[in-house]
Short mmCIF file of the C-alpha atoms (twelve columns), coordinates in Angstrom:
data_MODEL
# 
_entry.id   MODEL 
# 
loop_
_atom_site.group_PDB 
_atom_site.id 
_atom_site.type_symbol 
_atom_site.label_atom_id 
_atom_site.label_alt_id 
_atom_site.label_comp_id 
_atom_site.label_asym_id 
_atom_site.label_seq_id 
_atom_site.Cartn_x 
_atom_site.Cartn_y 
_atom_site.Cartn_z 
_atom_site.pdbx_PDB_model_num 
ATOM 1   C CA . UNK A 1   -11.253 -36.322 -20.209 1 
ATOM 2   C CA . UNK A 2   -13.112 -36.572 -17.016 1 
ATOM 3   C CA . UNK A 3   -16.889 -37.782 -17.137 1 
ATOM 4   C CA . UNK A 4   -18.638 -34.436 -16.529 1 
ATOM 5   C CA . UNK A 5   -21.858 -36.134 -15.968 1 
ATOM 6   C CA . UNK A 6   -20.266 -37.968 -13.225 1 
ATOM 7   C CA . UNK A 7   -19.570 -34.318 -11.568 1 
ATOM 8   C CA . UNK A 8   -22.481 -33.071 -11.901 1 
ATOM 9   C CA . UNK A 9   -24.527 -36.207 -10.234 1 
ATOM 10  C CA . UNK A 10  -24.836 -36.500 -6.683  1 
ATOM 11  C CA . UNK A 11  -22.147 -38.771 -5.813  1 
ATOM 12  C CA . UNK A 12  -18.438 -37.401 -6.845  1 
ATOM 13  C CA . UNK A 13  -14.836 -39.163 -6.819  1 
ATOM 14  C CA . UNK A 14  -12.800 -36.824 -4.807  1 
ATOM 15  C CA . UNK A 15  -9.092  -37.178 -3.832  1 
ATOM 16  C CA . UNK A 16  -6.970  -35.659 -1.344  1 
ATOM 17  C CA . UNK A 17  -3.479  -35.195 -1.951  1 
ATOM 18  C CA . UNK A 18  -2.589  -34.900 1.742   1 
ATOM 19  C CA . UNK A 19  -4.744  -36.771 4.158   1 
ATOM 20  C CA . UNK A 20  -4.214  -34.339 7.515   1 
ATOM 21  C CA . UNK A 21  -6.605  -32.935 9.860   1 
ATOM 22  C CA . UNK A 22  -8.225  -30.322 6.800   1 
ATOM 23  C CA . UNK A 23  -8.659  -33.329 4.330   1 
ATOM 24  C CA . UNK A 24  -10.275 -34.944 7.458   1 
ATOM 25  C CA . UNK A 25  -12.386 -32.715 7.980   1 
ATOM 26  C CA . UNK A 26  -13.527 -31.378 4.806   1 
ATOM 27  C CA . UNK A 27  -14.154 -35.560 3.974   1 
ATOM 28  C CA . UNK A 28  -16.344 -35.798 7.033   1 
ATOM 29  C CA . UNK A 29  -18.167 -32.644 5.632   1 
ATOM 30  C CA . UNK A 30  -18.539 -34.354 2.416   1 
ATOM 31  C CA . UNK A 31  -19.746 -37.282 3.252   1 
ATOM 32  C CA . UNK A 32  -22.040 -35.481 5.921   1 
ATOM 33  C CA . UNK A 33  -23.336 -33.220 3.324   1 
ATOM 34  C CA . UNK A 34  -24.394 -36.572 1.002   1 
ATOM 35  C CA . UNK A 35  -21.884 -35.217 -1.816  1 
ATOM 36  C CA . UNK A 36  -20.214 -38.573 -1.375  1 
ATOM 37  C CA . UNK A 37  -19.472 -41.338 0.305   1 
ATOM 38  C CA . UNK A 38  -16.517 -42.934 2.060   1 
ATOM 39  C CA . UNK A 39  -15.930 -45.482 -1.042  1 
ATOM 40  C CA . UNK A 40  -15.502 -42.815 -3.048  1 
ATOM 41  C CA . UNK A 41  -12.745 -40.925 -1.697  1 
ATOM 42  C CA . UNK A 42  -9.074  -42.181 -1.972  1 
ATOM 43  C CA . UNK A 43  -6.422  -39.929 -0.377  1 
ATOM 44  C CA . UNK A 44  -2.449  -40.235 -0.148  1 
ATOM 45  C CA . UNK A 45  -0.757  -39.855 2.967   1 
ATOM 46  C CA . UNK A 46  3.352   -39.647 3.869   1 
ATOM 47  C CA . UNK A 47  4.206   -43.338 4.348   1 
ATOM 48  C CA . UNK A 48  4.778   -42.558 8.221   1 
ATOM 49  C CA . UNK A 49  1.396   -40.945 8.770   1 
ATOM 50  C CA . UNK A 50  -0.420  -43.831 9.682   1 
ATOM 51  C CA . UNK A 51  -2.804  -42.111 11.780  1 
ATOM 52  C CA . UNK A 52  -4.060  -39.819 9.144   1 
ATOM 53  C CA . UNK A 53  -4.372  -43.182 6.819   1 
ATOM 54  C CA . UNK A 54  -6.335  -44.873 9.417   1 
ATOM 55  C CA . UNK A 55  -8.553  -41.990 10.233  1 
ATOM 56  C CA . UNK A 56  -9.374  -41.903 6.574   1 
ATOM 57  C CA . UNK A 57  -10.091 -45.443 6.344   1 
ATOM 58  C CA . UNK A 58  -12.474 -45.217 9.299   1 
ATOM 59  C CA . UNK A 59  -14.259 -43.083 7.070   1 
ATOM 60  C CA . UNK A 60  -14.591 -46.001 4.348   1 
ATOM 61  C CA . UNK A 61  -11.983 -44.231 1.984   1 
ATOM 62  C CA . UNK A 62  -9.184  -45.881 0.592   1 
ATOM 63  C CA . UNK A 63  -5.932  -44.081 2.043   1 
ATOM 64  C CA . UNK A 64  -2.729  -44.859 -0.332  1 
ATOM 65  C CA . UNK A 65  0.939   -43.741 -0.223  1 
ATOM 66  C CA . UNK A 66  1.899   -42.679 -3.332  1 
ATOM 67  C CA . UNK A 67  -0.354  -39.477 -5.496  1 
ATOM 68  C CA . UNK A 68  -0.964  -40.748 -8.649  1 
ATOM 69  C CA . UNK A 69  -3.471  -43.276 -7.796  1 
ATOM 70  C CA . UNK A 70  -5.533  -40.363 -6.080  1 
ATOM 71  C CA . UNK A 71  -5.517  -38.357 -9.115  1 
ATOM 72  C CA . UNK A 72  -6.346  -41.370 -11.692 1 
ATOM 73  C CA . UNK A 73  -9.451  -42.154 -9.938  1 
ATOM 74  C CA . UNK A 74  -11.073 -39.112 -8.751  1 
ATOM 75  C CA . UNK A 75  -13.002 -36.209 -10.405 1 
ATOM 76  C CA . UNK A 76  -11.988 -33.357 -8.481  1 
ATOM 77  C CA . UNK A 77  -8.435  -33.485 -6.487  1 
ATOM 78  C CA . UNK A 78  -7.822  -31.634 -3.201  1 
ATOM 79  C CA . UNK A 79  -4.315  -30.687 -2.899  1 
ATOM 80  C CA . UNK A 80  -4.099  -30.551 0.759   1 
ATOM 81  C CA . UNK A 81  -0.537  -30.728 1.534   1 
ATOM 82  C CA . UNK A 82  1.973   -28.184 3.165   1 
ATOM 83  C CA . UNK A 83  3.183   -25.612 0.820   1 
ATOM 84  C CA . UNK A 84  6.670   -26.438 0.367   1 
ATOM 85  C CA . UNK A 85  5.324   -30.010 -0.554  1 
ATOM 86  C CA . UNK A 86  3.429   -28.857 -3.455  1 
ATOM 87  C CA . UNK A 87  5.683   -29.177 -6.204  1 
ATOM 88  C CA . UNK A 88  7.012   -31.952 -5.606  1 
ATOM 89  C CA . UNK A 89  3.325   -33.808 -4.921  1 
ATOM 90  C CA . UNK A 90  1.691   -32.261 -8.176  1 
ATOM 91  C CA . UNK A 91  5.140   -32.845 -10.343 1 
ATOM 92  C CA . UNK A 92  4.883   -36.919 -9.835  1 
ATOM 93  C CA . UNK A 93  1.566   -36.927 -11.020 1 
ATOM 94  C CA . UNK A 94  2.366   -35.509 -14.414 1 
ATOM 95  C CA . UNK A 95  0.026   -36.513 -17.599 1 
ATOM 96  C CA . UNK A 96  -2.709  -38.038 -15.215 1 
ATOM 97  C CA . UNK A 97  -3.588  -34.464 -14.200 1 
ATOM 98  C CA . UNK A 98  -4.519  -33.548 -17.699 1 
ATOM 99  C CA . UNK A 99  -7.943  -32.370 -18.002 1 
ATOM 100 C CA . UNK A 100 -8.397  -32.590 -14.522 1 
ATOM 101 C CA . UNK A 101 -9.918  -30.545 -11.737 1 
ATOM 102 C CA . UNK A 102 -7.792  -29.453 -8.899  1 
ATOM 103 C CA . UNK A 103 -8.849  -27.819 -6.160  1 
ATOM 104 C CA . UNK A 104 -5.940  -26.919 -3.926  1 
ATOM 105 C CA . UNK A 105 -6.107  -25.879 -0.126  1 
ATOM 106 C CA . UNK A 106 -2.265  -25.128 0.129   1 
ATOM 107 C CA . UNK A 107 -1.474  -21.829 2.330   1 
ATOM 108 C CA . UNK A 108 0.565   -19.535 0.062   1 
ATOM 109 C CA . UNK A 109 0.987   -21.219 -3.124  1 
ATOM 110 C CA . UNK A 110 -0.816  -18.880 -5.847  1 
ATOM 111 C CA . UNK A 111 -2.604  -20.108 -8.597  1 
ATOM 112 C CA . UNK A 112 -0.348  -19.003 -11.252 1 
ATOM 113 C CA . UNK A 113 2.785   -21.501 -9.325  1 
ATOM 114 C CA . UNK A 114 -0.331  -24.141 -9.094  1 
ATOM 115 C CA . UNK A 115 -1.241  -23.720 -13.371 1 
ATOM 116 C CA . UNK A 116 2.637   -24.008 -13.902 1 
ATOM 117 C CA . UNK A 117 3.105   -27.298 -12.017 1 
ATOM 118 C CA . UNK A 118 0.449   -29.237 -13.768 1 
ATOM 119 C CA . UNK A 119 -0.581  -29.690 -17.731 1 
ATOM 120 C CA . UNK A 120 -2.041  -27.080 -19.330 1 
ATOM 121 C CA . UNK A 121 -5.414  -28.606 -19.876 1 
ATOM 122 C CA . UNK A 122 -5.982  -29.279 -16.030 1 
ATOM 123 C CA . UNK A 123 -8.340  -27.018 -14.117 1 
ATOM 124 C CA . UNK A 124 -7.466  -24.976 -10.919 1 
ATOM 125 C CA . UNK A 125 -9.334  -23.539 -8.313  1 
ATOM 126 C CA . UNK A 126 -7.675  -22.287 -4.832  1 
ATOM 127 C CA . UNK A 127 -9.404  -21.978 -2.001  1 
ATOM 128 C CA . UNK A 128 -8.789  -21.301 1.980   1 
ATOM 129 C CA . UNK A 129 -11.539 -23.107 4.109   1 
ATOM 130 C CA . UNK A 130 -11.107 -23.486 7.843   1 
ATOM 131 C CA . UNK A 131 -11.554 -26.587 10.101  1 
ATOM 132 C CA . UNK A 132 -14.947 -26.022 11.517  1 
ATOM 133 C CA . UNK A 133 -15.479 -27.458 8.231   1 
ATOM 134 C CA . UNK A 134 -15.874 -30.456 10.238  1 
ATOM 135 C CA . UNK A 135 -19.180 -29.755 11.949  1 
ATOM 136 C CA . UNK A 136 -20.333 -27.766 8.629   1 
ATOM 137 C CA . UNK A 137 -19.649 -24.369 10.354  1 
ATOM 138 C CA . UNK A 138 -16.507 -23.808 8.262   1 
ATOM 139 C CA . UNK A 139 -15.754 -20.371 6.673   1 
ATOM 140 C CA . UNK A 140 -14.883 -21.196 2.792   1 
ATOM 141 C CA . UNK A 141 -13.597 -18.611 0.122   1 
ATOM 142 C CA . UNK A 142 -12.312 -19.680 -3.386  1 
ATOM 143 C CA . UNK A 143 -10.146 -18.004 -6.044  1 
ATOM 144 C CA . UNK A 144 -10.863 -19.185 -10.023 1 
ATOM 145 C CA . UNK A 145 -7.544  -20.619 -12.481 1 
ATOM 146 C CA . UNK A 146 -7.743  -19.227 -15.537 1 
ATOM 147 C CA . UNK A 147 -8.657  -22.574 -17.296 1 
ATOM 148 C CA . UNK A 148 -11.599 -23.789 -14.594 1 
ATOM 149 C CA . UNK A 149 -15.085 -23.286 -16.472 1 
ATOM 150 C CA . UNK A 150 -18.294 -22.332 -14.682 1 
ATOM 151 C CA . UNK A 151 -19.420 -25.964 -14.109 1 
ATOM 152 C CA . UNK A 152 -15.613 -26.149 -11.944 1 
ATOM 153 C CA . UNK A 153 -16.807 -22.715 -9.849  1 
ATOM 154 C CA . UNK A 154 -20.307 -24.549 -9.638  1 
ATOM 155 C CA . UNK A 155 -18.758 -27.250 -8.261  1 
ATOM 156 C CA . UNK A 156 -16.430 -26.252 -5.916  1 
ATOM 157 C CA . UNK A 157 -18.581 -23.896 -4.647  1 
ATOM 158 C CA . UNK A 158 -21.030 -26.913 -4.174  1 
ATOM 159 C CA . UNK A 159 -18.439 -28.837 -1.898  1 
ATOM 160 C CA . UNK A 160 -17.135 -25.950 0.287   1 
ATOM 161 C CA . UNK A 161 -21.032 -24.592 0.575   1 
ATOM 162 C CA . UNK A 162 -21.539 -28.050 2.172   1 
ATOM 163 C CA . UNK A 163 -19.570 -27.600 4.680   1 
ATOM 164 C CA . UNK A 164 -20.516 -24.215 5.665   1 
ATOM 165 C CA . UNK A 165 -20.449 -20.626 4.074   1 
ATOM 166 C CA . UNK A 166 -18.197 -20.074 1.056   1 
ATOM 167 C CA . UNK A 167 -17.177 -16.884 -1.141  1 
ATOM 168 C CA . UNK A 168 -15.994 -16.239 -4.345  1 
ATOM 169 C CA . UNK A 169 -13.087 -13.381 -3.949  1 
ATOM 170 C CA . UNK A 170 -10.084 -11.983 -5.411  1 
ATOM 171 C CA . UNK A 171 -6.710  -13.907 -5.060  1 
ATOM 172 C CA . UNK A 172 -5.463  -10.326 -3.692  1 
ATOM 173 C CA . UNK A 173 -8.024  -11.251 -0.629  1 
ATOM 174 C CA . UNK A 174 -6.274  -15.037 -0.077  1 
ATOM 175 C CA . UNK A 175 -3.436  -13.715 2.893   1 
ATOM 176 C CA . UNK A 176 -6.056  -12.184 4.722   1 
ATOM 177 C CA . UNK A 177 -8.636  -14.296 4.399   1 
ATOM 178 C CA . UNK A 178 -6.372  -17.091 5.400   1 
ATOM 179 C CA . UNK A 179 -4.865  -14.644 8.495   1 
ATOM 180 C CA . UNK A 180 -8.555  -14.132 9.354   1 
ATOM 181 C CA . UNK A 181 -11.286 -17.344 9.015   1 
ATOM 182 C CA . UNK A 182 -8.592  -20.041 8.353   1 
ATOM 183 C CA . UNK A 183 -6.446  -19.085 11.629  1 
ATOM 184 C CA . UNK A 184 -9.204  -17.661 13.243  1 
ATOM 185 C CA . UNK A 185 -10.539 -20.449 14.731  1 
ATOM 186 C CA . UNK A 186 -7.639  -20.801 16.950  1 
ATOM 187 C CA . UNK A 187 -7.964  -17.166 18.265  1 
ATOM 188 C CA . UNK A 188 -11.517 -18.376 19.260  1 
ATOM 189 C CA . UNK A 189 -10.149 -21.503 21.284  1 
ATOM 190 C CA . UNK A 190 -8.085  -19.422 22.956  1 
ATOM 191 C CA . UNK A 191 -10.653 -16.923 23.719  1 
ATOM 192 C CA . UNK A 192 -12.849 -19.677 24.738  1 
ATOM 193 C CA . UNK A 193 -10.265 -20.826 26.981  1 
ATOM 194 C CA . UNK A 194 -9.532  -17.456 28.441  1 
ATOM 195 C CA . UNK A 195 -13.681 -17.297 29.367  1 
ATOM 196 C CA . UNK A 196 -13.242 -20.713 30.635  1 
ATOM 197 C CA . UNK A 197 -10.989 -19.806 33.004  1 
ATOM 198 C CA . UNK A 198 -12.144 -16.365 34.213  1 
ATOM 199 C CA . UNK A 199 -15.504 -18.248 34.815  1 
ATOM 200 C CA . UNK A 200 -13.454 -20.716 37.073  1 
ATOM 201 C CA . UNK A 201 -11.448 -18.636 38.757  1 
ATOM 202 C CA . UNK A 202 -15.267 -16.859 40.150  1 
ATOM 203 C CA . UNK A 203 -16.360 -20.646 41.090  1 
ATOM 204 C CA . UNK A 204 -17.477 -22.067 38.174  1 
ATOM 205 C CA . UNK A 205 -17.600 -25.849 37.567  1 
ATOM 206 C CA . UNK A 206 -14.464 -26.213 34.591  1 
ATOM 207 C CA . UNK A 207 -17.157 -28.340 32.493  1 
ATOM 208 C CA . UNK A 208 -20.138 -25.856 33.131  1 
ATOM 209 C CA . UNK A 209 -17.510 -22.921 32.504  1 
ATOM 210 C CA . UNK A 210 -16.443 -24.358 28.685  1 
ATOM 211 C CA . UNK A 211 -20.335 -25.159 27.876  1 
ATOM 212 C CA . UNK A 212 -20.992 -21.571 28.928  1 
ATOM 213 C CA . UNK A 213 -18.075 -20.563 27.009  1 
ATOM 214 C CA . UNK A 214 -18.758 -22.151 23.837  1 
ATOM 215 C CA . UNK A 215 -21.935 -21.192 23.755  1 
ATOM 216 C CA . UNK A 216 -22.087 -17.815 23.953  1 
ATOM 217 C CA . UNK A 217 -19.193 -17.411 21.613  1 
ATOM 218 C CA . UNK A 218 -21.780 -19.675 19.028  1 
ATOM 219 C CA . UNK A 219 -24.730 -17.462 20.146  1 
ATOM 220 C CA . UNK A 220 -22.705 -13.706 19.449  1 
ATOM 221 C CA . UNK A 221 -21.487 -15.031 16.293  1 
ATOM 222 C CA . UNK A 222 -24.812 -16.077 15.089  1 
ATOM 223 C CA . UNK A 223 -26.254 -12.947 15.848  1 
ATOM 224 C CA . UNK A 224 -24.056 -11.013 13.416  1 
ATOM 225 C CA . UNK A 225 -24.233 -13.165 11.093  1 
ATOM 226 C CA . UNK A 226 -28.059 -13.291 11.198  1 
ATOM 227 C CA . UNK A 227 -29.237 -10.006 12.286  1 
ATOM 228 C CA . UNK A 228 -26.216 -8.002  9.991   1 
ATOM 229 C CA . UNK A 229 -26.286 -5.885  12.859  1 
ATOM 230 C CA . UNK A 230 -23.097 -4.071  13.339  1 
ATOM 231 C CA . UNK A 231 -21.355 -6.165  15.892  1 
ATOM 232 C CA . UNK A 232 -20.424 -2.380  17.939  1 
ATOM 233 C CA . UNK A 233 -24.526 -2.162  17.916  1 
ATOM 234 C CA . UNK A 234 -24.963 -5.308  19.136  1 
ATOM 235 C CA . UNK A 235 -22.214 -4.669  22.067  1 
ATOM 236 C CA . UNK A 236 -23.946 -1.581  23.347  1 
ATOM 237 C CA . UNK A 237 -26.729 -3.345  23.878  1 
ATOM 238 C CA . UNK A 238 -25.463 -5.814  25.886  1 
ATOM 239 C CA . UNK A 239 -23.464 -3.041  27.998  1 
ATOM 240 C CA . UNK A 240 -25.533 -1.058  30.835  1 
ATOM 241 C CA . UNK A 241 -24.524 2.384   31.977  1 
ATOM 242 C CA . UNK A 242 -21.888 1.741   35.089  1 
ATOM 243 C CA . UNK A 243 -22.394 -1.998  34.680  1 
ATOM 244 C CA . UNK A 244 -20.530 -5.070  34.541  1 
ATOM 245 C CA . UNK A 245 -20.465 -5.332  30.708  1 
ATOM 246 C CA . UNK A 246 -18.961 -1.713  30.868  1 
ATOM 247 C CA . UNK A 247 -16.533 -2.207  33.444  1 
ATOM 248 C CA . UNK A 248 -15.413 -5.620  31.265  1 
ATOM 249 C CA . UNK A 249 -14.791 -3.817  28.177  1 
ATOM 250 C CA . UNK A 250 -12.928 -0.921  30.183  1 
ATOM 251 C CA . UNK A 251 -10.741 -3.805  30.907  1 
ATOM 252 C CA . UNK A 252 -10.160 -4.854  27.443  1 
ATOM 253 C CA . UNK A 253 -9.726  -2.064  26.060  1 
ATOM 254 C CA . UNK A 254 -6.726  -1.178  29.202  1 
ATOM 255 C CA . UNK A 255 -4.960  -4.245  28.194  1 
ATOM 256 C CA . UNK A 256 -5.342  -3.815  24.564  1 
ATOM 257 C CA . UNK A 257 -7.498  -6.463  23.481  1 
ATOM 258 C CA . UNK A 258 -8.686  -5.330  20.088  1 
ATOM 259 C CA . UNK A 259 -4.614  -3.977  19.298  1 
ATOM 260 C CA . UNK A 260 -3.860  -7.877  19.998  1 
ATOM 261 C CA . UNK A 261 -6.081  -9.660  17.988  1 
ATOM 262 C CA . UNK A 262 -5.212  -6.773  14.853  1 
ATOM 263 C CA . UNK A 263 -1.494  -7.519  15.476  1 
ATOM 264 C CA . UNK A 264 -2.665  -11.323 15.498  1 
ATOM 265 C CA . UNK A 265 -4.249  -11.224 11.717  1 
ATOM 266 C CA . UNK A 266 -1.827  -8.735  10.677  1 
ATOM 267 C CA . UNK A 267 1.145   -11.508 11.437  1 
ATOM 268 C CA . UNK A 268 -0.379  -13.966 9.765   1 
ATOM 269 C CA . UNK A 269 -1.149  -12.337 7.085   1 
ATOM 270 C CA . UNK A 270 2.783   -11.272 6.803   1 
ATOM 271 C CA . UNK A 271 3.556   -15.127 7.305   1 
ATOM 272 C CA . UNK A 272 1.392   -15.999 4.666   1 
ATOM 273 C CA . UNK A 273 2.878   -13.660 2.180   1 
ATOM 274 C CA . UNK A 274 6.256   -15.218 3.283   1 
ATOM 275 C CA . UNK A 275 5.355   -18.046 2.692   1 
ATOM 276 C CA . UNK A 276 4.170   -17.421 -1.232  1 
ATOM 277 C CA . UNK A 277 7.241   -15.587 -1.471  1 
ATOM 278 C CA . UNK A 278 9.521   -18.377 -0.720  1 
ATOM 279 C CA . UNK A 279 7.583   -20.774 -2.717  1 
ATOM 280 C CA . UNK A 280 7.558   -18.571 -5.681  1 
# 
């Protein structure tokens, strides 16, 4: 049995199963956050991802190559590994997962394939965070096992908090959400990109065109998340009768912006739901 004081103090043991770019990030978060530090993390990484074990050592973790190690010494265990990996990454680490708390991050694998994997006494919680975890901006939701108490919800709801918002929803919710905040941010590089270049192509500096770019995509996300204005509120006031802002969104609209970026969730979403179904 896990020391429960232990995960309820300030400083917890947590493992990643998987050591990519998400366990990356959400460890920076972490450790940003004063949840824990470096020494206290051990992740596992595919014997010929040495750059993901050397990015978590440069963090002051200990980065292995095999899973049961991870799970022996930490209280809470990320499972941050692609889907079709998960079985085979949970099965090795067989009795050491008893009475354990896993919190897995795997796109598409449900919690009841999760509860069947491991012992019947370990814990699981899945949840869909998003990579601005890494600056603490990240967009967290989390789904409860049928075995994890209120002190496992408390906790995991702890770590993704620290690395940004976080949300307690319906496993119904988990293709969306995942087609939505966790591939989102890439529909925001590209957007960022697009202003980026639009602002070049009217003589914009590329540098001062990105900082402009960035910025203002911060700045309108910020104020719907702050004012809980409707954001179609908070577009007519930028947008002057016969004036640039109206004449943009005329464009848009032309070219079918908002039918693109629906068609863009909606495939993910459908690719999420393949992917559960072939992992079933």
């Amino acid at each position: 049995m896990p020391d429960r004081a232990q995960m309820s103090s300030k400083l917890l043991r947590i493992g990643f199963i998987g050591g990519g770019k998400m366990a990356q990030a959400l460890a920076k978060g972490f450790i940003a956050a004063g949840l824990t530090k470096g020494e206290a993390i051990v992740s596992s990484c595919h014997p010929s991802d040495l750059a993901s074990a050397k990015a978590m050592r440069e963090l002051g973790a200990e980065a292995v190559f095999e899973n049961v190690p991870v799970v022996s010494k930490s209280d809470v265990v990320i499972v941050a590994v692609k889907p079709q990996v998960v079985p085979v990454a949970l099965g090795e680490v067989g009795t050491h997962a008893a009475d354990k708390l896993f919190l897995s991050i795997a796109m598409g694998v449900t919690i009841k394939q999760l509860e069947q994997i491991l012992p019947r006494s370990a814990r699981v919680i899945r949840a869909m965070p998003n990579t601005p975890a890494l600056v603490r901006s990240g967009a967290s939701v989390f789904v409860s096992g049928a075995a994890a108490t209120d002190r496992d919800l408390a906790v995991a709801g702890k770590l993704l908090r620290s690395v940004g918002t976080c949300e307690q929803v319906p496993e119904s919710a988990l293709d969306a959400v995942t087609a939505l905040s966790g591939s989102g941010p890439a529909y925001v590089y590209v957007m960022i990109e697009s202003l980026a270049d639009g602002g070049v192509k009217m003589g914009l500096p590329r540098d001062l065109a990105y900082r402009l770019a960035a910025q203002t995509v911060v700045g309108a996300g910020q104020m719907v998340r702050d004012t809980r204005t409707h954001p179609g509120v908070l577009k007519d006031d930028v947008t002057s009768p016969a004036g640039s802002t109206a004449a943009a969104l005329h464009f848009l609209e032309r070219n079918g912006f908002r039918a693109a970026v629906i068609g863009a969730v909606e495939a993910a979403a459908a690719r999420c739901r393949e992917v559960s179904g072939s992992s079933s």
